[in-house]
VOGU-3710 file (C-alpha; in Angstrom, 3 decimals, decimal comma):
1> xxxxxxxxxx> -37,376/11,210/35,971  -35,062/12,982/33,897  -32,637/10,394/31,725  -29,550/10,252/29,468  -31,311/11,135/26,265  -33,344/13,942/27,866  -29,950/15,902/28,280  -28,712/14,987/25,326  -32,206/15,930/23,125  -32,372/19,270/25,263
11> xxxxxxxxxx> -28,524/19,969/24,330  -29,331/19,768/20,988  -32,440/20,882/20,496  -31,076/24,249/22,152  -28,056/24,302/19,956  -29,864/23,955/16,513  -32,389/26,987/17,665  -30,015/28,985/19,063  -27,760/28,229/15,696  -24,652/27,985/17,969
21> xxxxxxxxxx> -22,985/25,110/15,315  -20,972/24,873/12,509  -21,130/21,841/10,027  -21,919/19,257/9,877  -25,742/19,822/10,942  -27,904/18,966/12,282  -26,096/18,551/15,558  -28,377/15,664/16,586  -26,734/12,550/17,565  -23,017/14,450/17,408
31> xxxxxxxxxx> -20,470/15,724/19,803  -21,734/19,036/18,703  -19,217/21,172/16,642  -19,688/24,362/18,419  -18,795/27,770/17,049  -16,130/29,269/18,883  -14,729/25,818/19,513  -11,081/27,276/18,522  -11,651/29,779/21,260  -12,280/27,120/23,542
41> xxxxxxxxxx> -9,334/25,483/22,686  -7,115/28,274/23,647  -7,201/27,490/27,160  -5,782/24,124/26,452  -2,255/24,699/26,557  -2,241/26,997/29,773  -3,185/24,071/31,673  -0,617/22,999/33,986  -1,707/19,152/33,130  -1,075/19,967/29,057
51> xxxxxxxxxx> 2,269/21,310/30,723  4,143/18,481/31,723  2,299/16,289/29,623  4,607/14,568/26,892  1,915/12,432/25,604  -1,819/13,481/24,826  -5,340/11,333/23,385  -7,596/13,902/21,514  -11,034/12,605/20,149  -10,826/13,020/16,477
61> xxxxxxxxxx> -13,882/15,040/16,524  -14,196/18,691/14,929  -14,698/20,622/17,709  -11,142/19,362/19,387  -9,479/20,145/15,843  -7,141/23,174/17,722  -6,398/21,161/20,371  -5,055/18,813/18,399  -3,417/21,490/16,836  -1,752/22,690/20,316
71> xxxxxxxxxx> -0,141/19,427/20,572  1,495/18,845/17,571  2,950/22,565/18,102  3,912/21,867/21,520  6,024/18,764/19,842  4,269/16,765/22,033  3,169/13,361/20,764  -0,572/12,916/19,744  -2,390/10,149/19,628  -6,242/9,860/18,558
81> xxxxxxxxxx> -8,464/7,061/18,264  -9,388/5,221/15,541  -12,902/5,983/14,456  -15,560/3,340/16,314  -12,345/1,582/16,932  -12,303/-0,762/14,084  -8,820/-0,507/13,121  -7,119/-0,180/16,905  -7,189/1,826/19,701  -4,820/4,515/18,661
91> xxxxxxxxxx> -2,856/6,317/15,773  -0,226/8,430/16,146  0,446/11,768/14,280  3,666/11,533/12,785  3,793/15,371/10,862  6,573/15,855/8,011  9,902/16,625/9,127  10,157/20,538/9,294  6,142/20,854/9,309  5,020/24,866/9,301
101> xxxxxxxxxx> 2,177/25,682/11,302  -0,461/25,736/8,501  1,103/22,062/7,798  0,393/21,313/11,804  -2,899/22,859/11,037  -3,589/20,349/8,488  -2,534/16,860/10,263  -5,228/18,240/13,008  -7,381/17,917/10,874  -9,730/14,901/10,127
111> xxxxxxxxxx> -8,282/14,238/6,653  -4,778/14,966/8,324  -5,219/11,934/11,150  -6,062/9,849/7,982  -2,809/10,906/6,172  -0,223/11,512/8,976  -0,798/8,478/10,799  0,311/5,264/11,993  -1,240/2,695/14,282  0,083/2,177/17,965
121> xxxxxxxxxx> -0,269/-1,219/18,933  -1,117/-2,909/22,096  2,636/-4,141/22,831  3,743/-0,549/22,029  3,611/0,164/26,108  2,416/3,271/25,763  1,786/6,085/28,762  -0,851/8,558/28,285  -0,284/11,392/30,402  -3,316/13,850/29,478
131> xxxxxxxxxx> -6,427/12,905/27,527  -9,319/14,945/25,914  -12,907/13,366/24,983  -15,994/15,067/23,478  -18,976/15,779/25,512  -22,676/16,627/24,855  -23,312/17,764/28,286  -21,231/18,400/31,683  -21,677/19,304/34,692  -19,748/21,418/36,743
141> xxxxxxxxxx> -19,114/18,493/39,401  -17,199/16,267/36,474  -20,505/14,360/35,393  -20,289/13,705/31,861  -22,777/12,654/29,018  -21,754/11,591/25,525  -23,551/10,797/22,757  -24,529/7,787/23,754  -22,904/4,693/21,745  -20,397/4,967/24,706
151> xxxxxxxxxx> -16,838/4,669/22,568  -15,387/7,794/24,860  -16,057/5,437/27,911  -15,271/2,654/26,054  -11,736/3,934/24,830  -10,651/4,798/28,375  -11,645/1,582/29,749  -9,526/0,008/26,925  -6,643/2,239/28,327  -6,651/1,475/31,709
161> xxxxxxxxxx> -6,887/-2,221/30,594  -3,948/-1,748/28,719  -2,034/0,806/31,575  -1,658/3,405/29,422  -3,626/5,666/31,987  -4,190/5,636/35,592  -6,441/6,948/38,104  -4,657/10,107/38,430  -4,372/10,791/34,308  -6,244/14,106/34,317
171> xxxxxxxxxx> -9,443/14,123/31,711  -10,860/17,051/30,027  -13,551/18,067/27,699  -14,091/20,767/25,528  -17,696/22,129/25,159  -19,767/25,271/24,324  -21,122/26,975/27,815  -24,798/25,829/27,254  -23,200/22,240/27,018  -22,467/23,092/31,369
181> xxxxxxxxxx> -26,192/21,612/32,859  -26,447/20,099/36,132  -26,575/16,636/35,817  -28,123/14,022/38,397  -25,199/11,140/40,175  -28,010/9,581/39,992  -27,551/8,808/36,307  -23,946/7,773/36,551  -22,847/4,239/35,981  -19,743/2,177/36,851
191> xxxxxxxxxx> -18,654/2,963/33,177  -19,077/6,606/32,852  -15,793/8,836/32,204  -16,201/11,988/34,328  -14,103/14,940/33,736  -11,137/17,110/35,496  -11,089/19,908/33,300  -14,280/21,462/31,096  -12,639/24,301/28,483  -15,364/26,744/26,890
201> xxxxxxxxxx> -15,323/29,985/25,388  -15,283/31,817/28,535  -14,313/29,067/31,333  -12,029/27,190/32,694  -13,322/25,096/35,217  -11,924/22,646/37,253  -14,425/19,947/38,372  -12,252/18,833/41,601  -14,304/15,135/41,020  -13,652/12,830/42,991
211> xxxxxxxxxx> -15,828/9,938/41,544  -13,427/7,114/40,646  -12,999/6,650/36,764  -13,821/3,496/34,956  -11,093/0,904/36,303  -11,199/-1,244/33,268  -13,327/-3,087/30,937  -17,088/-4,026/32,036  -17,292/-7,016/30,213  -20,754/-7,561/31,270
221> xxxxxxxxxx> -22,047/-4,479/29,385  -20,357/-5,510/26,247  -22,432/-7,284/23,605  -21,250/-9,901/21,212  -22,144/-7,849/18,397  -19,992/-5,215/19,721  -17,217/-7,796/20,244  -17,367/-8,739/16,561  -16,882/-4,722/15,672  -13,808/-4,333/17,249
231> xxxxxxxxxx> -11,052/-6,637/16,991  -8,601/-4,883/19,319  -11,600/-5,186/22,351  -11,217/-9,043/21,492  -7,662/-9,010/21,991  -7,838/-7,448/25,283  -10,792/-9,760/26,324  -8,263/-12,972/24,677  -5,094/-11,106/27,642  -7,979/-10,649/30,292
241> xxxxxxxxxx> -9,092/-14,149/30,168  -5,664/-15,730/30,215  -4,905/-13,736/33,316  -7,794/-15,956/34,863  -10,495/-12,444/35,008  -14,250/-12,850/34,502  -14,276/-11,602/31,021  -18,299/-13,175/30,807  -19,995/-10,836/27,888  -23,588/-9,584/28,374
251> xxxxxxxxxx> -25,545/-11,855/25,718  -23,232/-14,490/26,911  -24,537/-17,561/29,122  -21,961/-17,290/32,770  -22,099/-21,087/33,039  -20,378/-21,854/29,777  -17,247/-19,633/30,571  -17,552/-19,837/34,501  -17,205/-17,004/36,865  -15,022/-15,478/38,518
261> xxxxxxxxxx> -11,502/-16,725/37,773  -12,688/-20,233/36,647  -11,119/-20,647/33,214  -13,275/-21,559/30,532  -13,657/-25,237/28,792  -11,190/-26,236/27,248  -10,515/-24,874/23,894  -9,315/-27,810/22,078  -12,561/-29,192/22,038  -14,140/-25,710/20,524
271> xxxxxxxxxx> -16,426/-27,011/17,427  -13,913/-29,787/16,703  -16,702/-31,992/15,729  -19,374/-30,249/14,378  -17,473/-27,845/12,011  -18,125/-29,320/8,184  -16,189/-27,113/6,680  -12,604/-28,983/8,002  -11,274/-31,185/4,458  -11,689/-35,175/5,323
281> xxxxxxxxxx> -7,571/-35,129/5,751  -7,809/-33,444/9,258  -10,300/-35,756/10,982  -10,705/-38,678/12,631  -6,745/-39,200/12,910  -4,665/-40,196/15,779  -4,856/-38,154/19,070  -0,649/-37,871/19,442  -0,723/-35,107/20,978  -2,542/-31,365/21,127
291> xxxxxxxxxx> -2,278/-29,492/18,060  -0,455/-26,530/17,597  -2,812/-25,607/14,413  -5,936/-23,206/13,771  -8,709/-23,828/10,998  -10,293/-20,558/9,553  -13,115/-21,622/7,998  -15,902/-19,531/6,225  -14,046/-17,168/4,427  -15,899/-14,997/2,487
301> xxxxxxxxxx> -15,855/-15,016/-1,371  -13,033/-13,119/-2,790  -10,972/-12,415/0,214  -7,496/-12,185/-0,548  -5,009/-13,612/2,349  -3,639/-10,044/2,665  -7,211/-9,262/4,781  -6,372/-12,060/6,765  -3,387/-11,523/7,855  -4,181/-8,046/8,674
311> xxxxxxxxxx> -6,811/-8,932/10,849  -4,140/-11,787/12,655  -1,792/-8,761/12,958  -4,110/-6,408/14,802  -5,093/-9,398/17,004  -1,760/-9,992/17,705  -1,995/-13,504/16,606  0,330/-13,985/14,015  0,987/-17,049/12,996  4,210/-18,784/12,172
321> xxxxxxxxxx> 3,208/-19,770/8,510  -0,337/-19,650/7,160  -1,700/-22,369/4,831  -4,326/-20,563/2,479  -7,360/-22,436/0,985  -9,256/-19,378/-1,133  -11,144/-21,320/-3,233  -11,998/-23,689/-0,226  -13,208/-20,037/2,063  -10,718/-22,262/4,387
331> xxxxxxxxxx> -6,907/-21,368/6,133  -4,795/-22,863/8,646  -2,955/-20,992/10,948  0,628/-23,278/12,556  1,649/-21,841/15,785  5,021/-23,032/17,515  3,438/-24,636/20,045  -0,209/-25,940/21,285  -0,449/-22,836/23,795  -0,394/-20,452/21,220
341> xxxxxxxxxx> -2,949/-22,087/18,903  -5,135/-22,361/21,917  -4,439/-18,566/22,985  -5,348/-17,726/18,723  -8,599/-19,654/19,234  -9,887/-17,553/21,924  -9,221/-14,588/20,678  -10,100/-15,008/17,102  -13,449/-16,137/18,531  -16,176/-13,670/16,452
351> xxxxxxxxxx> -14,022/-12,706/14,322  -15,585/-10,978/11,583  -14,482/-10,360/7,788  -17,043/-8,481/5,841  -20,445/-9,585/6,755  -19,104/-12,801/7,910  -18,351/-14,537/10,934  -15,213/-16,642/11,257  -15,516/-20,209/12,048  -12,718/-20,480/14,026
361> xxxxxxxxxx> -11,134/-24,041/15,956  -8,222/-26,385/16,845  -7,283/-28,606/13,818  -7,080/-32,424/14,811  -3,522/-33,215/15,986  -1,671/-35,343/13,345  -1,553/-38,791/13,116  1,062/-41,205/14,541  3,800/-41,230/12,214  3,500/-38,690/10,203
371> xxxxxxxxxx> 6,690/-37,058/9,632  5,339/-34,454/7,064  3,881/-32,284/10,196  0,468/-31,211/10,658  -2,077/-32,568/8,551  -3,132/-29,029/7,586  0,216/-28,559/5,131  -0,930/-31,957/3,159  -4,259/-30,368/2,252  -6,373/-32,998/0,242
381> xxxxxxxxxx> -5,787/-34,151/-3,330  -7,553/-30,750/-5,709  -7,831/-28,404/-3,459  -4,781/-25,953/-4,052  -3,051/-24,102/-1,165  -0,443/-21,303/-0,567  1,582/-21,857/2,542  2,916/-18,456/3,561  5,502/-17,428/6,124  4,682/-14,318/8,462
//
């Protein structure tokens, strides 16, 4: 009867009375920064798999700080996740040309990732060849526990969506030895990361698992409200979808986006209608054709176009211009062609600035004979607009 949590609460109930952390404290609800993590670490670099490994993922959590370290010394390339993933997947840690070890030292560090960094996009095609998550527990068979908002398994899911890792990228964790429990299969899921590799102060153990890692993302364990946190897991779901994959979400009624490979309805009709928000110039015109332009609607007060674009950019939706309506909390977005404003429209679905939720839809196509292009450039008479090239 023993679950998840009971590891986890055990873990760190153990830790806090034995005082076996550093800060921050308590450890509850923490990949646990350990004392003697830098010990740990130590073993790191005699693996054969750090090695021949040119390119490494390290959790940005304290007790992998000397790992990270190891890398950057190794002039290998390091790349850590973006915290909770709201700003990416990955950033890469660029140190200062001619960097001394106590500079190294410093872009390991949490406030170094901040400063030394620069985001890897999803085009970048990058191959991860060795990557390092936190644990709270592990077993000696490769079963691993985190702390149990799931971004490790998450993040590695993301990766293999993406191929930047395979089946046979090897995965290790760095813990203290009371973090080594026997774990029940029994509690593994479909999702769970296990391990190869489990450094501690005085182990190195190889798990020899055989359990097949996560082979992608389970979109049927992912929430909307967790979809409208991370903009790069919408991107992937916008690629996953277009390559005809069941990319249902768990809140999400199957039989209005199909199973299976079925496609979903078609976007252009996507709150065409209903959405009030759209200025009196872009409706009820002549059907000519599909339209190659996306209305942004419910903007929230204040933002400045430079948080939208952002957002586009990490979406990888990037418009050809962008007509901006501020004072309206309204944009449109003009894509070369209808495809691609059909492609933005799925994935810009939930898209969230502030506390706010997008409204997000095909513009209606332009009328017959109007040679000044889409109705979204001639926005009505008072309401002022910037039109932007990106």
């Amino acid at each position: 009867g023993v679950s998840k949590q009971d590891i986890r609460q055990q873990i760190w109930d153990y830790m806090e009375s034995q005082n076996l952390a550093d800060f921050p404290r308590p450890v509850h609800h923490r990949i646990p920064n350990f004392k003697e993590a830098s010990r740990a670490a130590e073993h790191f670099p005699r693996l054969q798999a750090f090695k021949v490994a040119r390119t490494i993922k390290v959790n940005p959590d304290a007790p992998q700080t000397n790992a990270r370290f190891f890398v950057l010394d190794s002039k290998k390339t390091l790349l850590v996740p973006t915290p909770r993933l709201r700003m990416g997947l990955f950033n890469k840690i660029t140190p200062p040309p001619g960097a001394t070890k106590d500079i190294l030292r410093k872009c390991a560090t949490s406030q170094g990732v901040r400063s030394y960094s620069t985001p890897v996009g999803l085009d970048s095609r990058v191959l991860v060849d060795l990557v390092v998550v936190g644990s709270v527990a592990v077993s000696e068979k490769g079963w691993r526990i985190g702390k149990g908002e799931g971004y490790a398994d998450l993040e590695y899911a993301m990766m293999v969506s993406m191929g930047a890792v395979s089946q046979g990228t090897p995965v290790v964790t760095i813990v203290h030895d009371c973090q080594v429990v026997d774990i029940p299969e029994a509690l593994l899921e479909d999702h769970d990361l296990t391990v190869d590799y489990i450094l501690t102060p005085t182990r190195v153990i190889a798990t020899g698992c055989e359990r097949p890692k996560p082979t992608g993302i389970i979109w049927s364990k992912i929430s909307s409200e967790v979809m409208g946190k991370i903009p790069i897991l919408r991107s992937l779901r916008c690629r996953e979808r277009q390559a005809g994959r069941d990319v249902t979400l768990q809140d999400e009624p199957r039989h209005l986006l199909g199973t299976g490979s079925q496609q979903p309805p078609p976007l252009s009709t996507v709150r065409r209608h209903q959405d009030p928000q759209q200025p009196e110039s872009c409706s009820g015109q002549g059907e000519d054709g599909p339209s190659n332009t996306v209305f942004i609607g419910n903007l929230p007060r204040g933002t400045r176009v430079s948080e939208l674009k952002r957002a586009l950019q990490e979406l990888g939706t990037v418009p050809q211009r962008l007509t901006w309506q501020g004072p309206q909390r309204r944009a449109f977005l003009h894509y070369e062609a209808p495809i691609s404003a059909q492609q933005a429209v799925s994935c810009l679905q939930g898209l969230r600035l502030g506390a706010a939720t997008l409204k997000v839809a095909l513009a209606r196509p332009q009328r017959a004979g109007d040679v000044t292009g889409s109705c979204a450039e001639e926005p009505c008479p008072d309401r002022p607009s910037a039109v932007s090239d990106l």
